[in-house]
Structures are given as C-alpha cells and as structure tokens.
C-alpha positions as CSV (number, residue, x, y, z in Angstrom):
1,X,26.4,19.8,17.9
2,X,24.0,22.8,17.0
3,X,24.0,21.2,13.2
4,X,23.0,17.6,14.4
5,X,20.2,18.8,16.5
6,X,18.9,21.1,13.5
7,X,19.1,17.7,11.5
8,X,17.3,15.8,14.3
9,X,14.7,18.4,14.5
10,X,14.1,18.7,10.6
11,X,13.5,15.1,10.4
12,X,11.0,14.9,13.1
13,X,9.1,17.7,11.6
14,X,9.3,16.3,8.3
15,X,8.1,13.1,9.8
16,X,5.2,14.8,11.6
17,X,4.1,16.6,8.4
18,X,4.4,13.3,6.4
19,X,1.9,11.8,8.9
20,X,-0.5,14.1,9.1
21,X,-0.4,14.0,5.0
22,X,-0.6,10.8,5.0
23,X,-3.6,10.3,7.3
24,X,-5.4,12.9,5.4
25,X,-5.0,11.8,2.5
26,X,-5.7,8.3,2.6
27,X,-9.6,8.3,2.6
28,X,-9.4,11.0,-0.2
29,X,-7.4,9.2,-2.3
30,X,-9.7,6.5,-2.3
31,X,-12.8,8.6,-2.7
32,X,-11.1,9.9,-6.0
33,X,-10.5,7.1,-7.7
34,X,-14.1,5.8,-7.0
35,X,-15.2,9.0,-8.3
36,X,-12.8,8.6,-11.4
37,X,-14.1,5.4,-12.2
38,X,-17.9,7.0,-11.8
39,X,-16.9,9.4,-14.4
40,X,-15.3,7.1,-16.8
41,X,-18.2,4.9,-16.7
42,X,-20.5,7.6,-17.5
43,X,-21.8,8.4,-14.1
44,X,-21.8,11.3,-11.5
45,X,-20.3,9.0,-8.8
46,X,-19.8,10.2,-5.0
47,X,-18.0,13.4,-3.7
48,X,-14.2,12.5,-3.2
49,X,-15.0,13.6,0.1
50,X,-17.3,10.8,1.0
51,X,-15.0,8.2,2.5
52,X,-14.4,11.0,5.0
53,X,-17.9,11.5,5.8
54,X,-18.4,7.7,6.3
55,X,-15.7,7.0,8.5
56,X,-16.6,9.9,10.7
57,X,-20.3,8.7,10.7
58,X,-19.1,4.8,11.7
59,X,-17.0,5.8,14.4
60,X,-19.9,7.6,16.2
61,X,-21.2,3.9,16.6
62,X,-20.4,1.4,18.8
63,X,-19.3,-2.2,17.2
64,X,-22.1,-5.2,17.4
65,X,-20.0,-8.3,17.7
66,X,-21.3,-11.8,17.8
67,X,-21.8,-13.6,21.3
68,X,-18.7,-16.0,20.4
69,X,-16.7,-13.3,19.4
70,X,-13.1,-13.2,20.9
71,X,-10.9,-10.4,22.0
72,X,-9.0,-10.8,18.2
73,X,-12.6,-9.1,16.7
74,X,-11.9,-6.6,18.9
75,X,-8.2,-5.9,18.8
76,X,-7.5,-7.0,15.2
77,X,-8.8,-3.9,13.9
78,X,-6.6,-1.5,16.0
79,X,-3.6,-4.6,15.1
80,X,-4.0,-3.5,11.3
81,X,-4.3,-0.5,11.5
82,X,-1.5,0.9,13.5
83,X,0.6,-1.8,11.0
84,X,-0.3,-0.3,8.3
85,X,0.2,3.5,9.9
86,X,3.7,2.2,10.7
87,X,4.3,1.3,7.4
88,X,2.8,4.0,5.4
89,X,5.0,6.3,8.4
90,X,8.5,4.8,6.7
91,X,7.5,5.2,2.9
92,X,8.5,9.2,2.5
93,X,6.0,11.4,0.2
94,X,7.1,14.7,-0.6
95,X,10.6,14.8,1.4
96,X,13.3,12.0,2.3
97,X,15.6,12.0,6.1
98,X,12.8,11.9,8.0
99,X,13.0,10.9,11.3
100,X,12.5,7.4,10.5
101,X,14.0,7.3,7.8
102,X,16.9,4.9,9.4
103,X,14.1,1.8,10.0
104,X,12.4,2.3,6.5
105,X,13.4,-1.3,5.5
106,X,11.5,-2.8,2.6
107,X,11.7,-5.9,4.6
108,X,10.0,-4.0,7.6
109,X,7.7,-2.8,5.7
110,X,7.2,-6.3,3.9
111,X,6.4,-7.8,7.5
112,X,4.0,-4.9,8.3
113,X,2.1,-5.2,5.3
114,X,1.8,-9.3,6.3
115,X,1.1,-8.0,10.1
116,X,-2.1,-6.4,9.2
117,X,-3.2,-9.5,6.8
118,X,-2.6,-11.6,9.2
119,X,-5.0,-9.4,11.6
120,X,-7.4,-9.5,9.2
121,X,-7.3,-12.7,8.9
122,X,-7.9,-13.9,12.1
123,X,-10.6,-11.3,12.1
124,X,-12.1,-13.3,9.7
125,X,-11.7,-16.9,11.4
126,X,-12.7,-15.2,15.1
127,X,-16.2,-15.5,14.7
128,X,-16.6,-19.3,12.5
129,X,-19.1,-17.9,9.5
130,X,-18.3,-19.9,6.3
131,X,-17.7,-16.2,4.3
132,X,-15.3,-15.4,7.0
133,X,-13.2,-18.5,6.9
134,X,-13.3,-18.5,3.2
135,X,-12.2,-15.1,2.1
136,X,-9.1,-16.0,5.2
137,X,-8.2,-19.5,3.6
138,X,-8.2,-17.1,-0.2
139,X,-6.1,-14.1,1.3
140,X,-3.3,-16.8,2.8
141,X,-3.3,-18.6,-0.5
142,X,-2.7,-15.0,-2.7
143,X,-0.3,-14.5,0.4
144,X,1.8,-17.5,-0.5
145,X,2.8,-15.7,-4.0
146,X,2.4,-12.0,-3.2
147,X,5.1,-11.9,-0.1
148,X,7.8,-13.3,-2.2
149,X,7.1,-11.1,-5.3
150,X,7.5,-8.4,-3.3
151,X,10.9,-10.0,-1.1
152,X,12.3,-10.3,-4.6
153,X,12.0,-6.8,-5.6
154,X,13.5,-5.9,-2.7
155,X,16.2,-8.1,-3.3
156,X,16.7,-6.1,-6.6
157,X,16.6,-3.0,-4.9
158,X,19.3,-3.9,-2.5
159,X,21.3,-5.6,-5.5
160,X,21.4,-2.2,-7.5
161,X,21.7,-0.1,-4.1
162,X,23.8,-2.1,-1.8
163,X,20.9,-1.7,1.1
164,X,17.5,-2.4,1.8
165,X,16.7,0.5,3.5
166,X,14.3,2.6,1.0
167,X,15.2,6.2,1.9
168,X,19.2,5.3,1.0
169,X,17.6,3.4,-2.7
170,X,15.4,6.5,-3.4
171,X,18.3,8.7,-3.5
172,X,20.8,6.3,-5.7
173,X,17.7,6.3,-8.0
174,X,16.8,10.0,-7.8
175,X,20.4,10.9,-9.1
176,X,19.8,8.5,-11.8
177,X,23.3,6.9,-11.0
178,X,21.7,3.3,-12.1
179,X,20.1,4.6,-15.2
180,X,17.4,2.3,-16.9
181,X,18.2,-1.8,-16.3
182,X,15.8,-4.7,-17.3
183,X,15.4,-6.2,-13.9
184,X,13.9,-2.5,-12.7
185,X,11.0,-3.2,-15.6
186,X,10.5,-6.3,-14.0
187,X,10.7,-5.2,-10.3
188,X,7.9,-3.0,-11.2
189,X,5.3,-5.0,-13.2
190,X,5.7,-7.4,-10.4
191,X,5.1,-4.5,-7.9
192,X,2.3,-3.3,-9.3
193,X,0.2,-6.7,-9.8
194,X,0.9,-7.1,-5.6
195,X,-0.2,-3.6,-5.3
196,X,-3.1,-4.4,-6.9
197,X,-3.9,-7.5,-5.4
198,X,-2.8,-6.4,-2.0
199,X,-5.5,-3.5,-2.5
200,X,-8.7,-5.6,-3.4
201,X,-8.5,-4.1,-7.3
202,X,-10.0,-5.2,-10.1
203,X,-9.3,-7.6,-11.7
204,X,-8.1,-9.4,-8.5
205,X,-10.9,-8.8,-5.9
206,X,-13.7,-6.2,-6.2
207,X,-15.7,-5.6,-2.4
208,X,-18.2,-3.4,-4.1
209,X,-20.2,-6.4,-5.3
210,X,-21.1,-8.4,-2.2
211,X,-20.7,-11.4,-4.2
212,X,-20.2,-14.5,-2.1
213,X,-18.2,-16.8,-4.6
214,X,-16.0,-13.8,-5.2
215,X,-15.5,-11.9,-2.6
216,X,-12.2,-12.3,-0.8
217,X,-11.3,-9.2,1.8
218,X,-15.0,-8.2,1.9
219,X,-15.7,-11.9,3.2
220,X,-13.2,-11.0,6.4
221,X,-14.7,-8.0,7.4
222,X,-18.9,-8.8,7.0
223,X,-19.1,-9.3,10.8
224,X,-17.9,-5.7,11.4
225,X,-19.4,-2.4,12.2
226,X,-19.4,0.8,14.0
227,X,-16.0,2.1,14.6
228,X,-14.7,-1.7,13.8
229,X,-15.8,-1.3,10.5
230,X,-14.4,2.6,10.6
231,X,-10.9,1.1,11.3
232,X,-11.2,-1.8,8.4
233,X,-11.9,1.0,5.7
234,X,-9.1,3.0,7.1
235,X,-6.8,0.6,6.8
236,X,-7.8,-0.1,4.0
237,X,-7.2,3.6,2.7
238,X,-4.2,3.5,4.4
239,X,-2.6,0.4,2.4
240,X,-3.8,2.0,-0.9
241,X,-1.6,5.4,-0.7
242,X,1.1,3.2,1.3
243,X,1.3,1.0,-1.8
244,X,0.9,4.5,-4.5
245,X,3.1,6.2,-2.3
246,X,5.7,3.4,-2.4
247,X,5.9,3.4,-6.3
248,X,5.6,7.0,-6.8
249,X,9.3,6.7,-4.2
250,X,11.0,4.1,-6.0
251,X,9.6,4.6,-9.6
252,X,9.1,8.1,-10.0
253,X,11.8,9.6,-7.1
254,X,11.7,13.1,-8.6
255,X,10.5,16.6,-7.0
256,X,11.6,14.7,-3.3
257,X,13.2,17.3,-1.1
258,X,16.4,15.6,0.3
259,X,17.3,15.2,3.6
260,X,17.6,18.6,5.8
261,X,15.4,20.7,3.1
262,X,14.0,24.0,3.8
263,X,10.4,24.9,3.4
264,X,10.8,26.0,-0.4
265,X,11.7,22.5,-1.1
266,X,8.7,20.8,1.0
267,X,6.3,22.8,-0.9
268,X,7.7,21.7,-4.1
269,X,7.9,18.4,-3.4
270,X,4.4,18.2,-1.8
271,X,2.8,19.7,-4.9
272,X,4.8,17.0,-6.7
273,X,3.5,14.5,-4.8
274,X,-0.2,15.2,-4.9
275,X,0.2,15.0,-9.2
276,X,2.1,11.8,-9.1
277,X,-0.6,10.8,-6.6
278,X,-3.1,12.0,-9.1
279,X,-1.6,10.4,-12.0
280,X,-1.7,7.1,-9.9
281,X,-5.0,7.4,-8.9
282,X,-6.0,8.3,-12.7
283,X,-4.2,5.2,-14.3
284,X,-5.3,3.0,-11.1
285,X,-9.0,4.1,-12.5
286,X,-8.4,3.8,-16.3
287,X,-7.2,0.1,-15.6
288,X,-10.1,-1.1,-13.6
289,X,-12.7,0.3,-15.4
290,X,-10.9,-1.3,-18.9
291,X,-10.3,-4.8,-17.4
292,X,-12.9,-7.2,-16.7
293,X,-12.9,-9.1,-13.3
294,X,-11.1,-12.7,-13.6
295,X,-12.2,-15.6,-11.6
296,X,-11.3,-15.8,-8.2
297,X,-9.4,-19.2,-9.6
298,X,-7.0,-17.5,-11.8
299,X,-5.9,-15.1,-9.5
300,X,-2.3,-17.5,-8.4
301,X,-1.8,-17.0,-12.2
302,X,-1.7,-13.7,-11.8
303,X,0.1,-13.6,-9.2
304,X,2.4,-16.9,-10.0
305,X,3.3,-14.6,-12.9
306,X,4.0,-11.2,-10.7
307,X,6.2,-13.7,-8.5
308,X,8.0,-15.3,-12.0
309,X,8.6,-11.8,-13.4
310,X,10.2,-10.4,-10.0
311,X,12.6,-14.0,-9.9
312,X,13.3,-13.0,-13.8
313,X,14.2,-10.1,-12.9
314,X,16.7,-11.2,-9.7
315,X,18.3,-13.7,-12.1
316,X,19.3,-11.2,-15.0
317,X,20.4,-8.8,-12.1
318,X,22.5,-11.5,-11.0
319,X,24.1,-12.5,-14.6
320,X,24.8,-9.1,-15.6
321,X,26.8,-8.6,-11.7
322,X,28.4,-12.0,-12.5
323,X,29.5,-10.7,-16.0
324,X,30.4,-7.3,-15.0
C-alpha cells in the first residue's frame, strides 16, 4: 500500500514539476529561436527574455473588442489556451509516469491540438473582418491534411508499440527494442512538416510580416489585444515546445528518467532536455532562415506530401507485419 502511494505521489510531483517547466519555458523557447535567427542573419536580435516581458506588459491591459464582438472573442482565448496546456501537460520532458501519464493519448492530444484551432478559428470569424475570415477559411483547409498526417503517425506508433498511449511508446522506443524501421523515417518527416505548419514556420506561414495575402494565423488574431492578445502569444509558445517536446519524446527518448525516478535522475534528464530543446530550437532556426517563404498556394503540397509520406509509411508498416 505504502509503495503505491509513493508511486502516486512521485507522479504527481513529477507532473507538477513538468508544468511549471513547461510554462516557463514556453515564451523562452520562442524568444531563442527569434534571437537565433537574429544572429544567423547577421543581426543582434532581441533578448530571449523578451517574449516574457511582452506577455507580462499585455496582460496589464484590458482587451478592446469590437461592438459586434461575441462572447467566443472573449472565451476563445482562455478555450486555446488551456487546450494546449492540456496537451503540452501529457507530452513528458525530462521524466515519464507522471501523473497523467495514463491519458497521454496521441489521439487526445490530436483532438487538443484541433480544440485550440478550432478556437482560434472562430476567434477569427467572431468579429466578420475579411482578414479574419480569411486566415479561418486557410487554417481549416491546411487542417484538412495536417490532422490526418499526424492520425497516421500515430497509427504507426501504436502499430510498432501495440498502444497509443505515448508514455507506454516512449519507453518501447527508449530500450531501443524496435530498432531503426523505414516507416519511423517516414512518421517523422511527416511529423515535422505538421510541426512546422501547425507553428506558423517558415516556409508555411510567417506572422512577423503583416502581409495581408499571406498571412494565415496572424489574420485570426488582428482584432486582439491586452491580455487577449497575451493569451494568443502564449498559446502560441505553448504549441511550439508541445510540438519540440513531442519529437524530442518520440524521436530522441534518451536521458528520460522512468517512471518512479529519484531526484538524481530528474536532474539528468532535465539537463537533457534543455540540449535537445536547444538543438531543436537551433535546427528550427538554421531551416527558416535557409528556406525561402512558398506561396500561401503551395502550402496543401506541402502538406499533401507530409500526409503521403505518413500513409507510405502506414503501408510498408503494414506489408512488413503481413510478411512477418
């Protein structure tokens, strides 16, 4: 009895620490890679600390909202970002058996991720502006082929592993039992070009230049401001370590402390986590400041092809099994 209540109490304190690392780290992760790109562009760029100091300054002020504005302009911004709190809260960092670690699904954290858009969305559609309604009618089309890119890859994930629930695949793929398959090399190419366009990256979106005929989740948010537009940015943060701290888990399982851990291996595994979150942040940087923006037109391409390689990848898995 004494042993299951240790266990109980190690997860929820491993779960409490992963939060608070979490929400930390979220604006600062962003802040670095917008300083990365500074530097490799040849400029001194803004503290990594800025983000911070931004957020804290915004929710000081109180939200403007238009005189047709509906209670969704106000609650959508709480809507996302407790969705994607919940879902970056089941994506483990520097230790697995957390408290929640029993609800980490893939396709829970699928239908958060799509909770938040859909938020946004609406967000976007409250008020009637023509931006507005066109970056909403953009992020349902890139929707349409991002959701089932990343439904497939979990359906190669639970192929290799048996389950869907992510703390269970992490540690088949942290003792290296499945070694190195094709369908994994496609699972993550396709992973990575939703994580990209999920996250407003270049070359699939880029909000930092206000340009109307591009712009796609900048265009949902223009009518925001004060703490609103506080809780858009965070969310936004928030989505961006969810997605770096979902393939650091799945790709790059090692330094993780398993389940019921001491202190000794936290440590470890949280410095190992900030490096792969470094390295992350460093290639995330390298690629956009190397690739040049594509139209806003060719983006279901890109996607179309993230969504063809994870479906490659489900078929191979599925002849090899048959074979087997």
């Amino acid at each position: 009895m004494s042993g299951g209540v240790t266990s109980i109490l190690t997860g929820l304190l491993t779960q409490l620490l992963h939060l608070t690392l979490i929400l930390a780290l979220a604006p600062v992760l962003t802040g670095c890679v917008r300083w990365l790109k500074a530097r490799l562009m040849g400029r001194r760029g803004p503290h990594p600390m800025q983000p911070w100091r931004d957020l804290l300054k915004l929710l000081k002020k109180r939200p403007v909202l238009a005189e047709n504005a509906s209670a969704i302009s106000r609650a959508a911004p709480y809507v996302a970002v407790g969705a994607a709190l919940l879902a970056a809260a089941l994506v483990p960092s520097f230790a697995r058996g957390m408290v929640f670690a029993p609800f980490a699904d893939l396709l829970l954290i699928a239908g958060l991720l799509a909770l938040g858009r859909f938020a946004m969305a609406l967000a976007g559609m409250d008020v009637g502006t023509s931006f507005g309604g066109l970056g909403a009618t953009r992020e349902m089309a890139f929707a349409a082929l991002a959701e089932p890119a990343l439904v497939l890859a979990a359906l190669i994930f639970a192929i290799l592993a048996g389950t869907t629930n992510l703390d269970v695949i992490i540690g088949i793929f942290q003792e290296g039992a499945l070694g190195l398959r094709v369908s994994l090399g496609f699972a993550a190419v396709a992973l990575l070009a939703v994580a990209v366009a999920e996250n407003a990256r270049i070359p699939v979106d880029n909000p930092a230049t206000h340009l109307e005929l591009t712009m796609v989740h900048e265009a949902m948010i223009l009518e925001a401001s004060g703490r609103h537009l506080a809780l858009w940015e965070f969310q936004a943060s928030l989505r961006l370590t969810l997605w770096l701290a979902l393939l650091a888990a799945v790709f790059l399982p090692f330094g993780m402390a398993a389940p019921g851990a001491g202190p000794i291996a936290w440590i470890i595994g949280l410095l190992v986590f900030i490096a792969k979150m470094a390295a992350l942040a460093l290639a995330l940087a390298v690629f956009e400041s190397a690739i040049a923006k594509m139209r806003v037109f060719r983006v279901p391409e890109f996607l179309g092809a993230a969504l063809l390689l994870g479906l490659l990848g489900a078929v191979f898995l599925f002849v090899s099994t048959g074979l087997s």
